[in-house]
C-alpha positions in Angstrom: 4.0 -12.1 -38.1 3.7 -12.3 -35.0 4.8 -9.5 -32.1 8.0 -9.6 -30.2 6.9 -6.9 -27.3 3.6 -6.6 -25.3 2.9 -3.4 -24.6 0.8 -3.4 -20.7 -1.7 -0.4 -20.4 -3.6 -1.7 -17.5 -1.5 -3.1 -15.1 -2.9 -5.1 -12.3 -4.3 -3.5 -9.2 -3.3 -5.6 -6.1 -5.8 -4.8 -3.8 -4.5 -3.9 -0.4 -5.3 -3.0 3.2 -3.1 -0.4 4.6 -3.3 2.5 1.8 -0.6 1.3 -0.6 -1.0 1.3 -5.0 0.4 -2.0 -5.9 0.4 -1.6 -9.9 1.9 -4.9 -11.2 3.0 -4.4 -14.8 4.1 -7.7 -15.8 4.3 -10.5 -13.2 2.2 -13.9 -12.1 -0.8 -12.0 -11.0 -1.0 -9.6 -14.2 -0.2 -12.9 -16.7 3.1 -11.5 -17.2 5.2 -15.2 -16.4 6.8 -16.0 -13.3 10.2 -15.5 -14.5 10.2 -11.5 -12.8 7.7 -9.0 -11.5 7.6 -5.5 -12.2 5.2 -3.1 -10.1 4.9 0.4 -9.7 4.4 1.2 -5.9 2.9 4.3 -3.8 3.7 3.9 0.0 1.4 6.4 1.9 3.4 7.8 5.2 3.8 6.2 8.2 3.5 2.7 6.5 5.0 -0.1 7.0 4.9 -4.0 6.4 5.9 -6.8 8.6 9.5 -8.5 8.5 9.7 -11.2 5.5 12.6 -13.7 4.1 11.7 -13.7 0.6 12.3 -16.6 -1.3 13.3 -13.5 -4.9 16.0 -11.3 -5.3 14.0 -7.7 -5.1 15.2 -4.4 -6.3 13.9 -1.0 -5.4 14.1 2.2 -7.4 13.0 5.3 -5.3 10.7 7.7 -7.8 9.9 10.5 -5.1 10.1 10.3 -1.5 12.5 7.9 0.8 12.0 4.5 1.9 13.5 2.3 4.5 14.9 -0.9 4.6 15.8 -3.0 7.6 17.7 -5.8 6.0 19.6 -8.2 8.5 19.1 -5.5 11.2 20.7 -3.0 9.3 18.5 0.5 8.7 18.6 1.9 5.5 17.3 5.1 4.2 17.1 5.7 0.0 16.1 8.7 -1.1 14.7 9.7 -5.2 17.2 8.2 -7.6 18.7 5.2 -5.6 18.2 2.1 -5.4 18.8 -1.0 -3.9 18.8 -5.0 -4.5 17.8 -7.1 -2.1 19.3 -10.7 -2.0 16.2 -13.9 -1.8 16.5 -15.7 1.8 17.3 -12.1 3.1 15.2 -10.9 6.3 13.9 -7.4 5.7 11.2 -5.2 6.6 10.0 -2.2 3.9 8.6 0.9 5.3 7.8 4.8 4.7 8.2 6.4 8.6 8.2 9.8 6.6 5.5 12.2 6.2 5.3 11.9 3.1 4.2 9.0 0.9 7.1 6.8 -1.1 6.8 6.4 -5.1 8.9 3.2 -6.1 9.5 0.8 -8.8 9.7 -2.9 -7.4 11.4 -5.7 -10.0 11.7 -9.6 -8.3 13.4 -12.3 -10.0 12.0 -14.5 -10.1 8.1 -13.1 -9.8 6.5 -11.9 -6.5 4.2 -14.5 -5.2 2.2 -13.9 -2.1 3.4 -17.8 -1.1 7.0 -16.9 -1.5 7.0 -13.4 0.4 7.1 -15.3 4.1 6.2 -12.7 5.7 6.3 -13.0 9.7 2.9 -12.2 11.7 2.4 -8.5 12.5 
C-alpha cells in the first residue's frame, strides 16, 4: 500500500546572504512539486529585500515579530497572528525595519522559483 502523506523532517536550507533562515518545507527546490511552496522564514532586523513583481500569489503568516509590506506603494505593518496574501503580478518589497528579527510562514501558489520572483536590482 502505498502512502498518502509525506511527512518532511529536513526541509531545505536556501542558502542566503543577508542573515535570513529560508527553511523550504515542500516546494521546487526541496522536491516538493511546483504546484505551492511552503517555507518557514526568520528575518533578522533591519532586513530587507529589494522591490519584486512576482509571477505567485504569496501569503504571509506572522509567528513572532512584525513584518512590512510595501505592496503598490502602500506600507503595511503585520504583527504575530496576521497575515496577508499577496496577489502574482503585484509589486512589493518585504522587510523587518524592527529591532527585532521576524518569524514567518511563506506559502506561493504556484511554487517559489528564483526565475519567477523578478526582483528589481538593489
Amino acid at each position: 500500500m502505498t502512502r498518502k502523506y509525506t511527512i518532511q523532517k529536513s526541509p531545505f536550507v536556501v542558502p542566503t546572504t543577508d542573515g535570513k533562515l529560508i527553511e523550504e518545507h515542500f516546494g521546487a527546490a526541496s522536491k516538493g512539486g511546483e504546484q505551492l511552496s511552503i517555507a518557514h522564514m526568520i528575518a533578522p532586523p533591519k532586513w530587507s529585500e529589494p522591490f519584486q513583481t512576482p509571477e505567485f500569489d504569496e501569503y504571509t503568516y506572522v509567528i513572532r515579530g512584525k513584518k512590512q509590506f510595501v505592496v503598490d506603494g502602500e506600507t503595511i505593518v503585520l504583527e504575530a497572528g496576521q497575515s496577508i496574501k499577496i496577489e502574482k503580478n503585484t509589486r512589493v518589497q518585504y522587510s523587518n525595519p524592527f529591532d527585532e528579527e521576524c518569524e514567518y510562514m511563506a506559502i506561493c501558489m504556484p511554487a517559489f522559483s528564483i526565475d519567477k520572483v523578478n526582483r528589481e536590482n538593489d
